[in-house]
C-alpha atoms as one frame of an Amber mdcrd trajectory, in Angstrom:
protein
  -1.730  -1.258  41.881  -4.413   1.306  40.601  -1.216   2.716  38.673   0.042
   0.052  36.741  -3.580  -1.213  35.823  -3.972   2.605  34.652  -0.798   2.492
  32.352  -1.882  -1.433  30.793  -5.247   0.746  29.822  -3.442   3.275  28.323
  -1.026   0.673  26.529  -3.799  -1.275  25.135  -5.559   1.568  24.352  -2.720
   3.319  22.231  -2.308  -0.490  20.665  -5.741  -0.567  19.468  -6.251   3.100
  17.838  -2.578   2.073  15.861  -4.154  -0.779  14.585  -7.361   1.247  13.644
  -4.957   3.618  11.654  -2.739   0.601   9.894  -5.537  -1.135   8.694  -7.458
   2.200   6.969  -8.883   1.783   3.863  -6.985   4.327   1.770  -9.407   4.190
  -1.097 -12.832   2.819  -1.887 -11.704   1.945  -5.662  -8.368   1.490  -7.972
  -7.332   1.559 -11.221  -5.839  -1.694 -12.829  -4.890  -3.348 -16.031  -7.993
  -6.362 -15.535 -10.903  -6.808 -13.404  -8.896  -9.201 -11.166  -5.830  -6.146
 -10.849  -3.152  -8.943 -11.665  -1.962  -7.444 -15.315   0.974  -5.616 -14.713
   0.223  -2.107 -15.899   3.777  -0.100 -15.914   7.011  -0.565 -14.687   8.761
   2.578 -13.210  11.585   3.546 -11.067  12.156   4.943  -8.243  13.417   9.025
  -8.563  13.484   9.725  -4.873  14.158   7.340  -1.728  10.358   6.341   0.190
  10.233   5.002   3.112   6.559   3.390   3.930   5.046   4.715   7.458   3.594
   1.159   7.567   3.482  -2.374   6.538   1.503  -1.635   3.570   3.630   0.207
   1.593   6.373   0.097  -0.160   9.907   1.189   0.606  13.049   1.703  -1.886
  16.235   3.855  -3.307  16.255   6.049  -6.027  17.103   4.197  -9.124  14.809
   1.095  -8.216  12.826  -0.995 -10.828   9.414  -1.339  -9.823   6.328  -2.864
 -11.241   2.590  -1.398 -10.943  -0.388  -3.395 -10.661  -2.746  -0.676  -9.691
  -3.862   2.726  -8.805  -5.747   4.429  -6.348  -8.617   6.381  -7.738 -11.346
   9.016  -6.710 -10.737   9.705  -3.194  -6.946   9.156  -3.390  -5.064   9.020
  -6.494  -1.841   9.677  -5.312  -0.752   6.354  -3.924   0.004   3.323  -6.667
   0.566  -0.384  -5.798   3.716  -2.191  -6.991   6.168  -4.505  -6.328  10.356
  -5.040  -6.556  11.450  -7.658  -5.988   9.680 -10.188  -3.108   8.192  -6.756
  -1.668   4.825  -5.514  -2.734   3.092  -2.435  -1.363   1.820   1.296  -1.739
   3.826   4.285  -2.554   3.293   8.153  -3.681   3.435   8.050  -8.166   5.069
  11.295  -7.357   8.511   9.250  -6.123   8.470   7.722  -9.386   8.667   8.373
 -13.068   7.321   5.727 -15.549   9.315   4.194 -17.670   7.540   1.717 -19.734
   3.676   1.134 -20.192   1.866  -2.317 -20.241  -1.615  -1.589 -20.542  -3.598
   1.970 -21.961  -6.736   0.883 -21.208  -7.737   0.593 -16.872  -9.894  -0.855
 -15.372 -11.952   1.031 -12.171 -13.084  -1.679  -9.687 -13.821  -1.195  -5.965
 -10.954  -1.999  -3.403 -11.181  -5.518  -1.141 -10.819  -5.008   2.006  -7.494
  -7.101   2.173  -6.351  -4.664  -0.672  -5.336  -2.511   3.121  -3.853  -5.456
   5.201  -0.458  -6.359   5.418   0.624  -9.534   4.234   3.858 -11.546   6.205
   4.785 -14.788   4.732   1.951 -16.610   3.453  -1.150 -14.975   5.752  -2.640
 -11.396   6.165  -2.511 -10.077   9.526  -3.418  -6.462  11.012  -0.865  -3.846
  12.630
């Protein structure tokens, strides 16, 4: 009995410290086209395949259209935020090359919180 309670620990342990990791806040602020980060800034596609390690980003083909809303800055400037299609997500700007440009002048605001969650379906809900 001591055993199995043992391995449940170690199970809900192991479930809690992947949560912890899914829900990270990558970065503490982002580039976008307006203060609200809902201009769309740059579509680009896709010159490598990318698949996400997570919920929160972003996976696709090489060739794919894809349309960014914001940046990462300071801290991490490597990831961008975009969508194609229904999908919407991070991914590396280093997997992409940009093809057409919205908006020259960004705007630097501090990340939310749910800017880090993933979203199924019409709620937000943790890893």
């Amino acid at each position: 009995m001591s055993r199995i309670l043992d391995q449940r620990i170690l199970l809900l342990v192991i479930s809690f410290l992947t949560s912890l990791q899914s829900t990270k806040v990558l970065s503490e602020w982002k580039k976008c086209g307006d203060r609200e980060c809902e201009t769309t800034m740059s579509r680009v596609q896709a010159t490598t395949d990318f698949l996400g390690p997570d919920c929160r980003y972003l996976s696709f083909k090489t060739g794919e259209e894809i349309m960014v809303y914001s940046k990462l800055s300071r801290k991490n400037e490597n990831l961008w935020t975009g969508s194609k299609g229904k999908d919407f997500g991070y991914f590396p700007k280093d997997a992409v090359k940009v093809e057409e440009v919205f908006i020259t002048e960004e705007a630097e605001v501090l990340t939310k919180e749910t800017d880090f969650l993933c979203l199924h379906g019409d709620k937000y809900t943790f890893e």
